[in-house]
C-alpha positions as CSV (number, residue, x, y, z in Angstrom):
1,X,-18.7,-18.7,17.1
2,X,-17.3,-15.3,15.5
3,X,-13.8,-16.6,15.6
4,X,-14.9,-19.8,13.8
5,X,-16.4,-17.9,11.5
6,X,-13.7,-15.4,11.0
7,X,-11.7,-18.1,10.4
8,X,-14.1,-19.5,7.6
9,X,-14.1,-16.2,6.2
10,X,-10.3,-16.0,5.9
11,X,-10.2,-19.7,4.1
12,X,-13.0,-18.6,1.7
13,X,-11.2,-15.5,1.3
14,X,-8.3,-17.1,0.5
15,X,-9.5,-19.6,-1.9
16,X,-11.4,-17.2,-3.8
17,X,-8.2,-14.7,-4.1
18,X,-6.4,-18.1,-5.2
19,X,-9.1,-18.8,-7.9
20,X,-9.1,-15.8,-9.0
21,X,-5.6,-15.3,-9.9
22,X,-5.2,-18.5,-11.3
23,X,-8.1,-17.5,-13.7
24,X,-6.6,-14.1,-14.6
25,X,-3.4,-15.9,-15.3
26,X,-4.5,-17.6,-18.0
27,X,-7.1,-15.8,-19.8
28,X,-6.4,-16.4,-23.1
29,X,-6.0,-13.9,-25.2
30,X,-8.7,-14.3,-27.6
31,X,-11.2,-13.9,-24.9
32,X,-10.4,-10.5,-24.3
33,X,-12.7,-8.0,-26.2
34,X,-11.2,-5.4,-28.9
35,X,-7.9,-3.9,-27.4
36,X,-8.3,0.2,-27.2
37,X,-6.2,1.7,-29.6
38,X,-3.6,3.4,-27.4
39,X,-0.6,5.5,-28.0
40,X,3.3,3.8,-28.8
41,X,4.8,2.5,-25.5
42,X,6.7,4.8,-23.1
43,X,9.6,5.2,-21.3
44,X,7.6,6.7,-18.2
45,X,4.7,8.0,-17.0
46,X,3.7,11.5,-15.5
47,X,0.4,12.9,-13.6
48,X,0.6,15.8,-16.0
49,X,2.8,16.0,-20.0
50,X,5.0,14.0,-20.3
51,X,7.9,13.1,-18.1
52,X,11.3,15.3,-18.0
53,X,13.4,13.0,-18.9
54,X,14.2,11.7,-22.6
55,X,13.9,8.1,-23.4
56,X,17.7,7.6,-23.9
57,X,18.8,9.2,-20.1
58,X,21.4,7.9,-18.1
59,X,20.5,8.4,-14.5
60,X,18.3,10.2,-12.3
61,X,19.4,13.8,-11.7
62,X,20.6,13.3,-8.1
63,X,22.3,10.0,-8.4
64,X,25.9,9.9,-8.9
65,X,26.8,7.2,-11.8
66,X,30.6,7.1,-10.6
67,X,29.9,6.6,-6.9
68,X,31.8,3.7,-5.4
69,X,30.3,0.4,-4.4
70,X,31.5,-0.6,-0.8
71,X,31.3,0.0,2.9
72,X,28.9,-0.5,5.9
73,X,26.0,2.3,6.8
74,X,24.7,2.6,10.3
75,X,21.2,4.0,10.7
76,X,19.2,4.3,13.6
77,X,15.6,3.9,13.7
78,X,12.8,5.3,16.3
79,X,10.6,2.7,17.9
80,X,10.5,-1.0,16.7
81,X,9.8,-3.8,14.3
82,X,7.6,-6.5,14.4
83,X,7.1,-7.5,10.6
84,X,8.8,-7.4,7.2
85,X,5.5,-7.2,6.0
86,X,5.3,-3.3,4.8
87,X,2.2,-3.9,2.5
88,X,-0.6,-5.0,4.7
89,X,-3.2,-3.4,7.0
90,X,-0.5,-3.3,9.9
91,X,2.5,-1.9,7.8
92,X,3.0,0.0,10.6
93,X,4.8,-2.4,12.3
94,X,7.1,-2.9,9.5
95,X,10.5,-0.9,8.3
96,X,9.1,1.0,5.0
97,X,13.0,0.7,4.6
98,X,12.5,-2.2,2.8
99,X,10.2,-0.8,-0.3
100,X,12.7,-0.1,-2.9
101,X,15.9,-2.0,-1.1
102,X,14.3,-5.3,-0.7
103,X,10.7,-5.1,-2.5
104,X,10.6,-3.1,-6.3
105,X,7.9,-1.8,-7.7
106,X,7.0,-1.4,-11.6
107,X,8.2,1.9,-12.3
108,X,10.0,4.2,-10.1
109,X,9.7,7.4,-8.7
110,X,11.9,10.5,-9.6
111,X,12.0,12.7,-6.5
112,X,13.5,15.2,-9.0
113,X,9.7,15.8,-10.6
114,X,6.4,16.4,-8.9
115,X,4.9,13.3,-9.7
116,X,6.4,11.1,-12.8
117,X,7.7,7.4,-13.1
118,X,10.6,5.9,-14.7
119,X,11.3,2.1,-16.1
120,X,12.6,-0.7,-13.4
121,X,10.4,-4.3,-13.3
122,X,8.3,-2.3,-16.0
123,X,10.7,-1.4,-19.4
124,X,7.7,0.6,-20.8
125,X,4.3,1.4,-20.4
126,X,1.6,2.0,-23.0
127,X,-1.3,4.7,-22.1
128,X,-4.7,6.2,-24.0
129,X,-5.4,9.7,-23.8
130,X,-8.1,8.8,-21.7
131,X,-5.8,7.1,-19.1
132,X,-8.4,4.2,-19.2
133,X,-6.3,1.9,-20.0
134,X,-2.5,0.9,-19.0
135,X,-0.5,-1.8,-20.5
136,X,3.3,-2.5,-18.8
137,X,6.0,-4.2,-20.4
138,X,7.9,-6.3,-18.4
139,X,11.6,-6.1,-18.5
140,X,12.7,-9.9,-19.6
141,X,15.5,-9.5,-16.9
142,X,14.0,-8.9,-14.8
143,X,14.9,-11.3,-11.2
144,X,14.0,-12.0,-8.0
145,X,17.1,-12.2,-5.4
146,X,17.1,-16.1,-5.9
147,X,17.4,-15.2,-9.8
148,X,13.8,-16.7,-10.7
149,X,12.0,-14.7,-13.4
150,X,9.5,-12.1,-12.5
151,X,6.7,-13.3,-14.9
152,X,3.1,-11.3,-15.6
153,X,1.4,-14.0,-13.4
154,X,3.6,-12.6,-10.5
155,X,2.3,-9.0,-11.2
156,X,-1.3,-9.7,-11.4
157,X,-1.1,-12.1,-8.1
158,X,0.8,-9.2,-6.5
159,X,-2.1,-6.7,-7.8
160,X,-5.0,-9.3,-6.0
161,X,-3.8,-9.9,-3.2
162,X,-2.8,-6.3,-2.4
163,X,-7.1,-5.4,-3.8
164,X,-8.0,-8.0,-1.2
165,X,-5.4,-7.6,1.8
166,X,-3.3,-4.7,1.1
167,X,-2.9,-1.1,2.6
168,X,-5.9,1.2,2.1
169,X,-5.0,3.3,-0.5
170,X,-4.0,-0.2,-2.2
171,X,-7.8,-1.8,-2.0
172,X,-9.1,1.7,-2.6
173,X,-7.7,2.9,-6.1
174,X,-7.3,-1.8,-6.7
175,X,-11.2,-2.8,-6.1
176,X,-12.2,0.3,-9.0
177,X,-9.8,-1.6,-11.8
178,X,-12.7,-3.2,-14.3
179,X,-10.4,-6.0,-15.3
180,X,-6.7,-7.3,-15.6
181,X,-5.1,-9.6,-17.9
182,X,-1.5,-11.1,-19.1
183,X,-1.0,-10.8,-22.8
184,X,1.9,-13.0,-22.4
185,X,4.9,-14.0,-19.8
186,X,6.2,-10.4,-19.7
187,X,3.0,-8.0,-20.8
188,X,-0.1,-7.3,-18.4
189,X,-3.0,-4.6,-19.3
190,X,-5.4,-3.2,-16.6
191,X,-8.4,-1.7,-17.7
192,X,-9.6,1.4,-16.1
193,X,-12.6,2.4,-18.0
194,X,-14.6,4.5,-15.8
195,X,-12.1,5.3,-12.9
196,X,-12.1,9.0,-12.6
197,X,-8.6,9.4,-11.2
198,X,-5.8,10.8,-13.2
199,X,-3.4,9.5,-10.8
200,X,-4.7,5.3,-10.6
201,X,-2.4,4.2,-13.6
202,X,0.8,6.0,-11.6
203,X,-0.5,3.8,-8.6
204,X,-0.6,0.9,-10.5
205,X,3.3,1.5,-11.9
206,X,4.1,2.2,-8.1
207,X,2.8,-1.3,-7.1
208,X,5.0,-3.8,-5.5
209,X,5.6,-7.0,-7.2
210,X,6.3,-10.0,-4.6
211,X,6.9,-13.6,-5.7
212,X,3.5,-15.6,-6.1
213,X,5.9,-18.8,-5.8
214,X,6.9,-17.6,-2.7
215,X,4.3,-15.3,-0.8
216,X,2.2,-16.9,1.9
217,X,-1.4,-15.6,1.0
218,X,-3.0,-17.4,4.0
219,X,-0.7,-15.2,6.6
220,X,-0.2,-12.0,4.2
221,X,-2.7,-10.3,7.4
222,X,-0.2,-11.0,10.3
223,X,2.4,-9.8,12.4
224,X,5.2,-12.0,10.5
225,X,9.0,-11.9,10.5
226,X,9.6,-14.1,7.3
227,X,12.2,-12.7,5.3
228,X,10.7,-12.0,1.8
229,X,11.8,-12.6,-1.5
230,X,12.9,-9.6,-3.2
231,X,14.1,-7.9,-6.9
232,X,15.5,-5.1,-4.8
233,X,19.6,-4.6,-4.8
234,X,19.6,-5.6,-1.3
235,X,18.4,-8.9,0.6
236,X,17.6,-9.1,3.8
237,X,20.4,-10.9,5.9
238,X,19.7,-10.3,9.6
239,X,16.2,-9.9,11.3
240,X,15.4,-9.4,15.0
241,X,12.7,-7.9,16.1
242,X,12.1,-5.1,17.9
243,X,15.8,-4.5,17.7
244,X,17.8,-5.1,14.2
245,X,17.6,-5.1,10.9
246,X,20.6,-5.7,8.4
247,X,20.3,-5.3,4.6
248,X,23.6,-7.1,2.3
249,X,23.9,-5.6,-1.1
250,X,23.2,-8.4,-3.7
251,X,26.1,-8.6,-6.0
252,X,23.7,-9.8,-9.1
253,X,21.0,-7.3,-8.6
254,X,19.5,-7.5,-12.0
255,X,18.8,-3.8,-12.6
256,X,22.2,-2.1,-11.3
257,X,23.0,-1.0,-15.2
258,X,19.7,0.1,-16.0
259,X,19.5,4.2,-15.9
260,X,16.8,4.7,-13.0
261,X,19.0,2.7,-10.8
262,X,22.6,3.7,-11.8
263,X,24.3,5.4,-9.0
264,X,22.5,4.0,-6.4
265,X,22.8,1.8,-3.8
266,X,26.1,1.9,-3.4
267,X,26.6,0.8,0.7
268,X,27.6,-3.2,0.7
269,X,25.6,-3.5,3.5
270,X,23.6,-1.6,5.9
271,X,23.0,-1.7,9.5
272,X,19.6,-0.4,10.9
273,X,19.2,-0.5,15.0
274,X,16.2,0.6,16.8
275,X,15.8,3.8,19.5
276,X,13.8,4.6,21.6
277,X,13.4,7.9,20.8
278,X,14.9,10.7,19.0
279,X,16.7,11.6,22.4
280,X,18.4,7.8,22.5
281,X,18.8,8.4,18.5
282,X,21.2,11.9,19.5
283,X,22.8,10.1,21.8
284,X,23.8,7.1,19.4
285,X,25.1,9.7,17.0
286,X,27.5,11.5,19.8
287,X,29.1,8.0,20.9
288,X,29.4,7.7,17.6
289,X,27.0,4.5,17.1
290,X,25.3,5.4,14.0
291,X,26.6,7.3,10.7
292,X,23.1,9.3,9.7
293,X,20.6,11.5,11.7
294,X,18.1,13.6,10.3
295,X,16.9,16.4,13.2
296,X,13.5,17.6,14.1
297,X,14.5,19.7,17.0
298,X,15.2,23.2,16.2
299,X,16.2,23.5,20.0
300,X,19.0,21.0,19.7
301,X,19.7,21.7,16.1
302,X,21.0,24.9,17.5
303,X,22.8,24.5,20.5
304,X,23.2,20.6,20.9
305,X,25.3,20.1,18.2
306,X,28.7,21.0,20.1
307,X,30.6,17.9,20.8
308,X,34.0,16.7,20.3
309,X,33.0,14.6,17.0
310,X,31.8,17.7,15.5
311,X,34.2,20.0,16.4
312,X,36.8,17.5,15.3
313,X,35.1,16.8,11.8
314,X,34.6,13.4,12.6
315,X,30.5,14.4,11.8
316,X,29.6,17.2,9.4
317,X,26.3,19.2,10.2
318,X,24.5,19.9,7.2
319,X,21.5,21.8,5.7
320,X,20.0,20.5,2.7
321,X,17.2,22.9,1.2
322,X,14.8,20.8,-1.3
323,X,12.0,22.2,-3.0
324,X,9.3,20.7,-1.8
325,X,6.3,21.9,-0.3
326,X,5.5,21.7,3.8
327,X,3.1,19.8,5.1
328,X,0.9,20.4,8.4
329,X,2.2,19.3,11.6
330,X,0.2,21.1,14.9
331,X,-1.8,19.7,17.7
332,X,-4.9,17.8,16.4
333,X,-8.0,17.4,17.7
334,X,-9.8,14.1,17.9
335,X,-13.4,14.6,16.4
336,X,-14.5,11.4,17.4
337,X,-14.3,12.9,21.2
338,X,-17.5,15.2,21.7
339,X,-16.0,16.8,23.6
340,X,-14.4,18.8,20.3
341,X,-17.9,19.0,18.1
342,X,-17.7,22.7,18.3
343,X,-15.9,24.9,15.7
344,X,-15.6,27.7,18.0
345,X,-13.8,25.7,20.5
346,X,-11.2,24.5,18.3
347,X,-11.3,27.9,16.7
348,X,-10.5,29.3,20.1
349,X,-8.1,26.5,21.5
350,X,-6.2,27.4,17.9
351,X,-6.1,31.1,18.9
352,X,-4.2,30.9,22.0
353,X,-1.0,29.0,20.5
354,X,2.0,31.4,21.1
355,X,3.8,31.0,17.8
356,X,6.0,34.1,18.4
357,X,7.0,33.5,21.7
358,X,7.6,29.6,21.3
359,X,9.8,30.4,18.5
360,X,12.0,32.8,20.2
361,X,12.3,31.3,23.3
362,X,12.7,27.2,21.9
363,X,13.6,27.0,18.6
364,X,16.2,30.5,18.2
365,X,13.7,31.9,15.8
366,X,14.5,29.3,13.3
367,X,11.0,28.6,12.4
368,X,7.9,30.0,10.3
369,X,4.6,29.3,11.2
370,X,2.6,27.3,9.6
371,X,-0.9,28.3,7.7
372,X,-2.1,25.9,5.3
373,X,-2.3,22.0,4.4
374,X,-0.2,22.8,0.8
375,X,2.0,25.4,2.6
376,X,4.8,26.9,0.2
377,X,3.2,25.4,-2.9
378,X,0.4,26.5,-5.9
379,X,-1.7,24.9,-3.8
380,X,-2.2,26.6,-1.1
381,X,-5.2,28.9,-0.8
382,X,-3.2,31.3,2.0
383,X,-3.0,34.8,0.9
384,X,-5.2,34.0,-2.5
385,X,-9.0,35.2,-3.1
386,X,-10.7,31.6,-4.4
387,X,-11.5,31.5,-7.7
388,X,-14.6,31.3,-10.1
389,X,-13.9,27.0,-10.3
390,X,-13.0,27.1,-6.4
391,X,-16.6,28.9,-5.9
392,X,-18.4,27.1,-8.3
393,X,-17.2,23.8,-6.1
394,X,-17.7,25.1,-2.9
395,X,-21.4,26.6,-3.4
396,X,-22.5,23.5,-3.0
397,X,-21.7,23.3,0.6
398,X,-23.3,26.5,2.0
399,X,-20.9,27.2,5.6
400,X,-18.3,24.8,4.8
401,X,-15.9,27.7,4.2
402,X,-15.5,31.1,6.3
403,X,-15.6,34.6,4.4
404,X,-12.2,35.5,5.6
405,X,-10.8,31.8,4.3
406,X,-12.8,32.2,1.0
407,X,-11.2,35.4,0.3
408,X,-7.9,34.8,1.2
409,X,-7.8,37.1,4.6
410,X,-7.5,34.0,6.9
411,X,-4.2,34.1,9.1
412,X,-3.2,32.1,12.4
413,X,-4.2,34.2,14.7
414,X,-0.6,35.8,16.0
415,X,0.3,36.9,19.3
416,X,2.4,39.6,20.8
417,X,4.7,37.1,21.6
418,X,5.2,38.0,25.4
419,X,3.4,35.1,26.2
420,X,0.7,36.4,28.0
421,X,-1.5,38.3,25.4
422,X,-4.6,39.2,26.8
423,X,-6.1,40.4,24.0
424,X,-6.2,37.4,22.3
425,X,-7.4,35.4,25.3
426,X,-9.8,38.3,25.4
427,X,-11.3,37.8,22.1
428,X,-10.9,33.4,22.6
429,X,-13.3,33.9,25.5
430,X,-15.6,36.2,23.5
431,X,-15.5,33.5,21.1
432,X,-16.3,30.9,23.2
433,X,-19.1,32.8,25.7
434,X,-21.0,33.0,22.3
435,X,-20.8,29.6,21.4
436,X,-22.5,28.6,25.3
437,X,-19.6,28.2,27.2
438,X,-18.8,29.6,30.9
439,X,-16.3,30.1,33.2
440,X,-17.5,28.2,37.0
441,X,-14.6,28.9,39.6
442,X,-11.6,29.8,37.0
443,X,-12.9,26.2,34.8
444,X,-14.6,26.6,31.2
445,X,-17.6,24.7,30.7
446,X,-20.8,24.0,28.6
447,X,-23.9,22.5,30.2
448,X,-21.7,21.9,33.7
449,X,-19.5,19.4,32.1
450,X,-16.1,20.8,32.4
451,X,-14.0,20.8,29.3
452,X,-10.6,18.9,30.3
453,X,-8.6,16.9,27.7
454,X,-5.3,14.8,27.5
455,X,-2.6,16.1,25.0
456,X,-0.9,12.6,23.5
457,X,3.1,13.0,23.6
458,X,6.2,11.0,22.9
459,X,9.3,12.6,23.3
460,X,10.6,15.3,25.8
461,X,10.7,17.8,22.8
462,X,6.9,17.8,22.4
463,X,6.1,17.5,26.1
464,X,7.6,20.7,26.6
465,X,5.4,21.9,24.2
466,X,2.5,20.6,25.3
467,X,3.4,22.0,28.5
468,X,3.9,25.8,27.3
469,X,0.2,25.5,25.3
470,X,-1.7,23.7,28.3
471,X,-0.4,27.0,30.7
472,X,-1.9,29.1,28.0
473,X,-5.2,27.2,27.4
474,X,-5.4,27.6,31.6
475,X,-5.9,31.4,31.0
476,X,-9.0,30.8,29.6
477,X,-10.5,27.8,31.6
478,X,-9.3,25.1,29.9
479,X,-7.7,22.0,31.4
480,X,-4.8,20.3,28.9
481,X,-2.8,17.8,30.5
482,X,-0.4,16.8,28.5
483,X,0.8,12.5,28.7
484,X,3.9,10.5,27.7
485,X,3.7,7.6,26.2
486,X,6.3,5.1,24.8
487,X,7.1,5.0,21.5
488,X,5.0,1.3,20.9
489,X,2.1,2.6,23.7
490,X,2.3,5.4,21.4
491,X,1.5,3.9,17.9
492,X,-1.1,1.6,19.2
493,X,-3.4,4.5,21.1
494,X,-3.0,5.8,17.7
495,X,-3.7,3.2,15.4
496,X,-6.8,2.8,17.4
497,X,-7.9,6.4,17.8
498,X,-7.6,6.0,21.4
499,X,-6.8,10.1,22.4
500,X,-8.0,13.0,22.8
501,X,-5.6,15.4,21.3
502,X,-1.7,14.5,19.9
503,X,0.4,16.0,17.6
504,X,-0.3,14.7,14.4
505,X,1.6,15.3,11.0
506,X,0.9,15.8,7.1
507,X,3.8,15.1,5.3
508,X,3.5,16.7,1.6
509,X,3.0,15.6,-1.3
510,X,4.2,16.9,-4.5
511,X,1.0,17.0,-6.1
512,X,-1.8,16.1,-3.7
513,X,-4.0,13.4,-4.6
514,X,-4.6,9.8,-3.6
515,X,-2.6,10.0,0.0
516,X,-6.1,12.2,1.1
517,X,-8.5,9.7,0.7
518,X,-6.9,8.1,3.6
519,X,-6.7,11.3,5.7
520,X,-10.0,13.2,5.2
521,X,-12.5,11.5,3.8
522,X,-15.3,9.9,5.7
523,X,-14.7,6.1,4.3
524,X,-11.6,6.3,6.0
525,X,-13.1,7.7,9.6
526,X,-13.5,4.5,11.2
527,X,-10.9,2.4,9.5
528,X,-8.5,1.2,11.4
529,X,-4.8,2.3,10.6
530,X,-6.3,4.8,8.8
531,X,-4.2,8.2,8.9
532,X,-7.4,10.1,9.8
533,X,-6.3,11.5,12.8
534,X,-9.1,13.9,13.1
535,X,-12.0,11.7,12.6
536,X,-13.1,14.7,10.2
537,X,-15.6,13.8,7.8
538,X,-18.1,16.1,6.1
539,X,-19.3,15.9,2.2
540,X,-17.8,19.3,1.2
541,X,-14.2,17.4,2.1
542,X,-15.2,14.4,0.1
543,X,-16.5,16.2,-2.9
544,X,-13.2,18.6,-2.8
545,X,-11.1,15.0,-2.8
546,X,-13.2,13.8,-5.5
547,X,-12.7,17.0,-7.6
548,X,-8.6,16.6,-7.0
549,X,-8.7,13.3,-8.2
550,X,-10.8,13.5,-10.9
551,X,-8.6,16.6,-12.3
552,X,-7.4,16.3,-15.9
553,X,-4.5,19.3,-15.8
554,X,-2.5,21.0,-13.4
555,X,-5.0,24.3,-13.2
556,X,-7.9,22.2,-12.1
557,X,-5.7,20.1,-9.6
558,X,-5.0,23.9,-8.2
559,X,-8.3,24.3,-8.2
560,X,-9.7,21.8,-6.2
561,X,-6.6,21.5,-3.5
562,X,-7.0,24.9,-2.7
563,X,-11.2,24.6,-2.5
564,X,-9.8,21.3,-0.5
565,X,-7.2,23.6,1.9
566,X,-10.3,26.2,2.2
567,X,-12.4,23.7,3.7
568,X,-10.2,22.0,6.0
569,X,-8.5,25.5,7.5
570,X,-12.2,26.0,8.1
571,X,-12.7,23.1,9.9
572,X,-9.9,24.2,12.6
573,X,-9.0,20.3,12.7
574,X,-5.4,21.1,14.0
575,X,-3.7,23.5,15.3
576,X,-0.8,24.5,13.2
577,X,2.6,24.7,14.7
578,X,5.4,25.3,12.4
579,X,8.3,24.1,10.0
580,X,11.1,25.2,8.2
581,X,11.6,24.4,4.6
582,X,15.2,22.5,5.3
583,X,16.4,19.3,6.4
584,X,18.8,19.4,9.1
585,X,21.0,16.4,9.0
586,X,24.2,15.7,10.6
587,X,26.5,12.5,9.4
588,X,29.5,10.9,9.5
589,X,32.2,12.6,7.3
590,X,33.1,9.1,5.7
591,X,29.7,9.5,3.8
592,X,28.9,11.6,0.7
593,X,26.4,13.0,-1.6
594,X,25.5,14.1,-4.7
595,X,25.7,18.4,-5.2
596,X,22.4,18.0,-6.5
597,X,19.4,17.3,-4.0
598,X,16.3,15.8,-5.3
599,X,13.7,18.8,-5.6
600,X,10.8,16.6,-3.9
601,X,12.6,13.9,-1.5
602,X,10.7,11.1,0.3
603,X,10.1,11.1,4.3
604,X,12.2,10.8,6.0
605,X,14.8,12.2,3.7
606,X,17.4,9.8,5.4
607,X,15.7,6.4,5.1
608,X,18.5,4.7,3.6
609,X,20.4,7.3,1.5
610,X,20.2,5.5,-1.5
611,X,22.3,8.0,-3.6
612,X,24.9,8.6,-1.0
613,X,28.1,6.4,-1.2
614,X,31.5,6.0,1.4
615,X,34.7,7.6,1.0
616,X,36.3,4.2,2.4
617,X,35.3,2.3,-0.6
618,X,37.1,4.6,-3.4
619,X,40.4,2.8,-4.3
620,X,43.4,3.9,-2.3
């Protein structure tokens, strides 16, 4: 009976979404009440002022215009594929690779800016003051790959379905637009009259536009391999999953002349095989099997890098240095385990980390620890006494933040770095007598249940570790045993919330904003594929969330992510391991890039180098 009626669920679904677009499509435009006066259309859009660039520019600042069209790239991905479906509630399973190469958006990102949008389906964009209501031009050239027009109707079929099925940060900003409407073929307005969230209309110019002719509503939930139809300069020419996945440039891409695009794209085709692991990703790099890798290891980074290709020249090792801020990457606790509901337990486990000593002794002292959610940024509360608007939020949560982290005194606790400081394990078992727990035979426990956990681990660089921190967590009674999974065993216990601790990671945004709906606040807890890896949920963290997104300029956006960072370092919901502001990348010499590097790249920097080029393809 509940499959049955899942199933009639899905059909009424369906026809409903079906109905529903079809309606919007052809509203006419008399029925729509009085347009809001808004200002002259735009050649981009920004979360703040106006965009950097002038209407009349010629490319993005880290794209070359002259680089040469031609050759083959060889990438190397971690784990698998088992869709090309990178939009829906599983987009896990599906290379993100192909957003932008194969699948376009409305406007495009500059990773140049903190957070603005430039023309590509959308020629221009029309805005109030009050950013309640958004109007996008469509480019009349604009194609998909089989050179069909992309029409208004595709836009607003793309915007449904994505409200009904999408990714959760798609249904989340979607399901608050009031209305939406074509004006005509190439011209569609959204109305966001009382969505408080300066960033929703730059969501809306970052959304996907797939073929309604073509899209498969009825299966737009499932694992599938159908190669979709794309505007992107690259179709999809080879799929197997699991394994492979090759892109072929598309000789009449429709938007290679226009200025966001220009000096892109430049590889005729490239090549994307799957790894285990980063280990098997080294190795393919050495023999010489793929022409990109971006490292993570600071170990190997520094003394595995000595091989004949290397030596020889064949691969340069490089160290790009962008401006963007770090993120939070650290062992995180699973709140959803009782085992964890105590701060002081987390506080304590946090305390016994041996930053000093791991970085001497693994990484050659190439790392800085790190100490806050916005780390290297404006908005990080680290090292700054809140202010009168951060106080003025957080009053109204009596105890969600501690003295020291209200007035800015708050540090990782460090160690002498001998790797047996007892004074710290000292004052972690002061810490934790007071909070009701015991030692029984060399074991820490509360109310004689013993407090053992598994530690979540993929790769041999984080099992060791797991391994240092569980022999220092044994000091004080605590048993860590630390498990390695495969990379697909991996993702699912993850998707599904199924550990106890792992190593979880915050990449950075430029400005924070939408991304933490899906990572702190309490809707998110129990959805699954959610990013919550701490099942943290309080109302302080979803008012602070509230407060970021309902900021109107750049001082209250401070404001509120560092109130936001306050609450969270409070929380001891991680902890925080370290980073280096640097991406460590070594490649083969046949492949360049601009001078300049983009000030706030996407993750992973190396996807598909879009504004890289080969030296094989300039003319002999």
């Amino acid at each position: 009976m509940l499959c049955a009626a899942h199933a009639t669920g899905r059909m009424i679904a369906a026809a409903r979404l079906a109905a529903l677009v079809q309606l919007t499509a052809i509203a006419p435009i008399w029925a729509l009440a009085e347009s809001p006066l808004q200002a002259p259309a735009s050649h981009g859009l920004a979360l703040y002022g106006d965009p950097a660039l002038p209407k009349d520019f010629d490319h993005l600042p880290y794209a070359n215009p002259e680089a040469p069209k031609g050759g083959r790239l060889r990438l190397g991905q971690r784990g698998g594929l088992a869709s090309l479906n990178p939009f829906n509630s599983r987009f896990g399973d599906a290379p993100q690779l192909i957003i932008g190469n194969v699948l376009q958006t409305l406007m495009v990102r500059s990773q140049d800016e903190p957070y603005s949008l430039y023309p590509l389906i959308a020629q221009s964009v029309e805005i109030d003051e009050a950013r309640e209501h958004v109007t996008f031009h469509i480019d009349p050239r604009a194609r998909f790959s089989d050179t069909t027009p992309i029409l208004a109707s595709d836009v607003l079929f793309s915007f449904e379905l994505l409200k009904s099925k999408g990714r959760p940060n798609h249904r989340a900003i979607f399901a608050l637009v009031k209305s939406t409407v074509a004006l005509d073929d190439h011209t569609v307005r959204f109305d966001l009259t009382g969505v408080k969230d300066r960033e929703a209309p730059l969501i809306l110019a970052a959304m996907p536009v797939l073929s309604k002719r073509t899209t498969k509503v009825e299966r737009f939930d499932d694992l599938d391999m159908t190669i979709p139809l794309g505007s992107g300069p690259y179709v999809i020419s080879e799929a197997k999953a699991g394994a492979r996945l090759v892109l072929r440039r598309d000789p009449d891409y429709w938007a290679r002349d226009i200025p966001s695009q220009r000096g892109f794209y430049n590889f005729d085709e490239i090549d994307i095989d799957y790894y285990r692991d980063g280990a098997a990703l080294f190795e393919a790099l050495k023999a010489g099997l793929i022409d990109y890798r971006e490292e993570t290891s600071a170990a190997r980074w520094s003394t595995g890098y000595d091989f004949p290709a290397v030596r020889n020249g064949a691969i340069v090792k490089e160290t790009l240095r962008p401006g963007r801020p770090t993120g939070m990457e650290g062992f995180v606790f699973n709140l959803r385990k009782g085992i964890f509901s105590d701060v002081r337990l987390r506080e304590a486990i946090a305390m016994m980390y041996d930053f000093d000593w791991i970085n001497a002794n693994f990484y050659s002292g190439l790392y800085v620890r790190t100490e806050s959610y916005f780390g290297e940024s404006d908005y990080s509360s680290v090292g700054r006494p809140a202010s009168a608007a951060e106080r003025a939020l957080l009053s109204k949560f009596p105890g969600a933040v501690r003295d020291d982290v209200l007035e800015g005194r708050w540090r990782p606790v460090q160690q002498d770095g001998s790797g047996r400081d007892r004074t710290v394990a000292k004052r972690a078992q002061a810490l934790l007598a007071d909070a009701g727990y015991v030692l029984v035979d060399g074991r820490l426990e509360k109310n004689g249940v013993p407090v053992t956990f598994e530690i979540m681990i993929r790769d041999r660089d984080e099992e060791r570790l797991a391994l240092n921190f569980a022999a220092a967590l044994k000091r004080i009674g605590i048993e860590a045993n630390p498990r390695l999974y495969d990379e697909v065993q991996y993702q699912r216990r993850r998707l599904r919330f199924e550990y106890d601790m792992m190593t979880g990671q915050w990449l950075p945004a430029a400005v924070p904003g939408q991304e933490q709906l899906n990572r702190w606040s309490t809707e998110s807890l129990d959805r699954k594929n959610s990013f919550n890896l701490a099942g943290a949920a309080s109302p302080a963290l979803d008012a602070a969330i509230d407060a970021l997104l309902a900021s109107r300029t750049k001082a209250e956006s401070i404001s509120a992510a560092r109130a936001f960072d306050r609450i969270l370092l409070s929380g001891f919901y991680f902890v925080p391991l370290q980073h280096v502001n640097a991406i460590w990348c070594a490649h083969s010499a046949a492949i360049r890039h601009p001078a300049h590097t983009p000030l706030f790249p996407m993750f992973p920097y190396g996807f598909t180098l879009e504004n890289w080029w080969s030296e094989k393809a300039r003319p002999q």
